[in-house]
Backbone as JSON Lines, residues from 0, in Angstrom:
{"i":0,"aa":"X","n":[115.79,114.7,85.72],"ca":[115.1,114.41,86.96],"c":[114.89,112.91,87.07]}
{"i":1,"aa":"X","n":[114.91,112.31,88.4],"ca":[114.99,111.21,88.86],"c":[113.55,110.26,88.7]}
{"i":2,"aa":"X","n":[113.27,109.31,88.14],"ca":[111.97,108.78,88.39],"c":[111.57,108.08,90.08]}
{"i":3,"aa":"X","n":[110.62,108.01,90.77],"ca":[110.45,107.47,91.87],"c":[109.25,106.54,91.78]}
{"i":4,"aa":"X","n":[109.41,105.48,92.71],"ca":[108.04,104.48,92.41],"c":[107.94,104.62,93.84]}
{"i":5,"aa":"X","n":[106.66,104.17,93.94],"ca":[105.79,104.55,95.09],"c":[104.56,103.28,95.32]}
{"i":6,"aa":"X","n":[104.51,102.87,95.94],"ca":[103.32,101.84,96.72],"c":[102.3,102.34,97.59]}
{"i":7,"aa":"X","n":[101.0,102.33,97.12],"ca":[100.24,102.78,97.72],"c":[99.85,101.54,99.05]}
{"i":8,"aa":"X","n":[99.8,101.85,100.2],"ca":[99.7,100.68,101.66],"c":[98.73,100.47,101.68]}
{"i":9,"aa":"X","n":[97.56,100.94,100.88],"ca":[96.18,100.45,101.07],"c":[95.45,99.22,99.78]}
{"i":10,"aa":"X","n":[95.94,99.52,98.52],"ca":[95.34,98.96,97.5],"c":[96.82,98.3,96.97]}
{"i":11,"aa":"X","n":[97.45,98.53,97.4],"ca":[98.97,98.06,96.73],"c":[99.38,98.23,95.25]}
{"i":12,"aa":"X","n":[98.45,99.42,94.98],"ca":[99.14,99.51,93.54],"c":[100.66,100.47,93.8]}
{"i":13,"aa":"X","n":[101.22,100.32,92.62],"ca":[102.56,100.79,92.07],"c":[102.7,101.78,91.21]}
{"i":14,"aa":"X","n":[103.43,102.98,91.49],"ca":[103.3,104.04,90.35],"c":[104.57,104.5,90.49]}
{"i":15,"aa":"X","n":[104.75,105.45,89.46],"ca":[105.74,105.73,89.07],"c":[105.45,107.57,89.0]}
{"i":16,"aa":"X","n":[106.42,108.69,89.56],"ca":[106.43,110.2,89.21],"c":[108.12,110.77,88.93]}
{"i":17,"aa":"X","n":[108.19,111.45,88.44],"ca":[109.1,112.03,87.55],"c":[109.1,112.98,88.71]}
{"i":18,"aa":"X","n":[110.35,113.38,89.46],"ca":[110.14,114.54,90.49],"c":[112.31,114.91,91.43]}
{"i":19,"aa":"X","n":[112.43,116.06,91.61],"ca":[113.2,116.47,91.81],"c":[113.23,115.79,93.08]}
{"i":20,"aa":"X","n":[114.48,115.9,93.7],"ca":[114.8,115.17,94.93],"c":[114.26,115.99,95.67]}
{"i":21,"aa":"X","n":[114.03,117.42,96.11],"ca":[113.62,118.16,96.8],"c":[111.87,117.78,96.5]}
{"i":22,"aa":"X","n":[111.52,117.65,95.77],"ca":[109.89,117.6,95.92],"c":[109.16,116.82,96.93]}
{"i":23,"aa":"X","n":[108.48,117.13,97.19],"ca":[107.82,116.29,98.3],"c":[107.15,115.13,98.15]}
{"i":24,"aa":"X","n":[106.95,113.91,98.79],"ca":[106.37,112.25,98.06],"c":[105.1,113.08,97.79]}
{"i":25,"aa":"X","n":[104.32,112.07,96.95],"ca":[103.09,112.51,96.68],"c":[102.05,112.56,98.09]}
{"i":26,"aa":"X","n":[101.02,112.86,97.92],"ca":[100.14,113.07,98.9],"c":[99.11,112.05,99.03]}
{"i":27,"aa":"X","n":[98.77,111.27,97.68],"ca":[97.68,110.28,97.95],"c":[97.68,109.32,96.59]}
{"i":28,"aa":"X","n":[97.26,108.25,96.75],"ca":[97.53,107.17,95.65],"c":[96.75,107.63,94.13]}
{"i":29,"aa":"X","n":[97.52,107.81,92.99],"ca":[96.62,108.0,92.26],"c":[95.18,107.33,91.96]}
{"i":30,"aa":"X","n":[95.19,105.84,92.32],"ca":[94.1,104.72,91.89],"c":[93.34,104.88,92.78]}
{"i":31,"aa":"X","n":[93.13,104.81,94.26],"ca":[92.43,104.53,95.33],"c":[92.2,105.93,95.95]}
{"i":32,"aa":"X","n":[93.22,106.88,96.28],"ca":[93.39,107.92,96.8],"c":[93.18,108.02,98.02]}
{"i":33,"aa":"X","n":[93.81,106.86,98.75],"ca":[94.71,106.56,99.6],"c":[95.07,107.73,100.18]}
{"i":34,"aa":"X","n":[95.72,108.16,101.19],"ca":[97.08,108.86,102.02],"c":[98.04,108.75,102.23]}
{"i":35,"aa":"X","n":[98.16,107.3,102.27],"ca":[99.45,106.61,102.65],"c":[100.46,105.57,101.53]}
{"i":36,"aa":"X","n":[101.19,106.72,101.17],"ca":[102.03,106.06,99.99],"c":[103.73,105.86,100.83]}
{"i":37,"aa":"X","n":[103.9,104.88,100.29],"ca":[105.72,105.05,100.61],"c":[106.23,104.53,99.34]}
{"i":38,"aa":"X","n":[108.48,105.13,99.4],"ca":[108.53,105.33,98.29],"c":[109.31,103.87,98.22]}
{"i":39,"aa":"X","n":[109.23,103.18,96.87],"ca":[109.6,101.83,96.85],"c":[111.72,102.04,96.17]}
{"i":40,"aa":"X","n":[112.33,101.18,97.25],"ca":[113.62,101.16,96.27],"c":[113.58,100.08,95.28]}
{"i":41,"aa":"X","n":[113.6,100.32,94.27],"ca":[113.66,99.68,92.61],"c":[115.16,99.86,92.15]}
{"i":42,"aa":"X","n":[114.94,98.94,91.27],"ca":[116.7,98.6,90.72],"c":[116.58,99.56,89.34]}
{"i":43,"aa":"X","n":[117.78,100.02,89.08],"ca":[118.44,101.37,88.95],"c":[117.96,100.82,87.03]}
{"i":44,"aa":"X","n":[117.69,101.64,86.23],"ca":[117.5,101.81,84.86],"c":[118.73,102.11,83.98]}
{"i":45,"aa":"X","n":[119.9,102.17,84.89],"ca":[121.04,102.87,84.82],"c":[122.0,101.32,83.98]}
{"i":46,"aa":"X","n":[122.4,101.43,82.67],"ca":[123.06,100.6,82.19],"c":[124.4,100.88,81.41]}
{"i":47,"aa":"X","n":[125.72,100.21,81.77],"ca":[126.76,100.4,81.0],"c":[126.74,99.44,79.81]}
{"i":48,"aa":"X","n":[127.11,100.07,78.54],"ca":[127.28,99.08,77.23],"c":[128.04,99.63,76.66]}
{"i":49,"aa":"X","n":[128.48,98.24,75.91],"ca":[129.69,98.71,74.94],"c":[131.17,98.53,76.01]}
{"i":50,"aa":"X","n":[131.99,99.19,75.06],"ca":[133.49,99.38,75.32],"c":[133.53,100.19,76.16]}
{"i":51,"aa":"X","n":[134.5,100.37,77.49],"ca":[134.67,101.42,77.91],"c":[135.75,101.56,79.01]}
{"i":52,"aa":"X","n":[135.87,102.23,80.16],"ca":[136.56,102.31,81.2],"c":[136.54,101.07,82.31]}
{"i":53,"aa":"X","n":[135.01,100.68,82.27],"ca":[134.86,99.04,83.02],"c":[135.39,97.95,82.24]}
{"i":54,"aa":"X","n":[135.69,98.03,80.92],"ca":[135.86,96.83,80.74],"c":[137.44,96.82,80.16]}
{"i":55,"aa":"X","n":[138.22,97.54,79.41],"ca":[139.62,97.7,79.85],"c":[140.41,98.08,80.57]}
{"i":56,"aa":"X","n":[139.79,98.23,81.23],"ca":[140.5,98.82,82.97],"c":[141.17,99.81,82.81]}
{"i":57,"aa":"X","n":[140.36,100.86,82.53],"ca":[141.51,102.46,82.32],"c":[142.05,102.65,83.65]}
{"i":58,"aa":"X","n":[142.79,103.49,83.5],"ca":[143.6,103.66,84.77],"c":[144.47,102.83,85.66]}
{"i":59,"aa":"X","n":[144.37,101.5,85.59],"ca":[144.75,100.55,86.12],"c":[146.37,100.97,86.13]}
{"i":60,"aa":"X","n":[147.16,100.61,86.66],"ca":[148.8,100.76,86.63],"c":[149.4,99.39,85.71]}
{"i":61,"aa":"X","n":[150.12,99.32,84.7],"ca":[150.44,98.09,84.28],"c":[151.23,97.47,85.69]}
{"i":62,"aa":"X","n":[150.95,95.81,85.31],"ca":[151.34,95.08,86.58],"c":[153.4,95.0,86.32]}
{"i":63,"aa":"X","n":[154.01,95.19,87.5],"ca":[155.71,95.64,86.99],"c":[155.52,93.86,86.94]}
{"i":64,"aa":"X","n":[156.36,93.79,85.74],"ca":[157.17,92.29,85.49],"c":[158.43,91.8,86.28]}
{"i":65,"aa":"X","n":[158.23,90.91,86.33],"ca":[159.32,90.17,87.46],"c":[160.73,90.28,86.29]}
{"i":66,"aa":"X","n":[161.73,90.49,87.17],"ca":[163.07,90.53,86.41],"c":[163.73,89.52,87.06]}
C-alpha cells in the first residue's frame, strides 16, 4: 500500500497515512482537527541502484556498423 502526505489548510502541519488508493482522504487533521486536509504531491521514495536494465541498456538493438 501506497503512503500519502497530506497538509492540513488550517495549522499547516504535514502527515503522512498508509492507505489503499480506494480509501477515502482522511477526514480531519490529526494535530488541530481541522476538516480541511488536501493531499500533498511529494517526490516518489522509489529508487533504482546498482546494475541493471537502466544502466546497460537492455534491450537496446546493437547500433549496425557502417561497411
Amino acid at each position: 500500500m501506497p503512503v500519502y502526505e497530506y497538509r492540513c489548510q488550517e495549522c499547516g502541519s504535514l502527515f503522512e497515512e498508509l492507505k489503499r488508493l480506494s480509501d477515502p482522504a482522511p477526514e480531519k487533521c490529526p494535530r488541530c482537527g481541522h476538516a480541511e486536509v488536501r493531499k500533498v504531491v511529494s517526490r516518489s521514495s522509489f529508487a533504482l541502484k546498482g546494475g541493471g536494465w537502466y544502466s546497460d541498456h537492455y534491450g537496446l538493438r546493437p547500433s549496425a556498423s557502417p561497411e
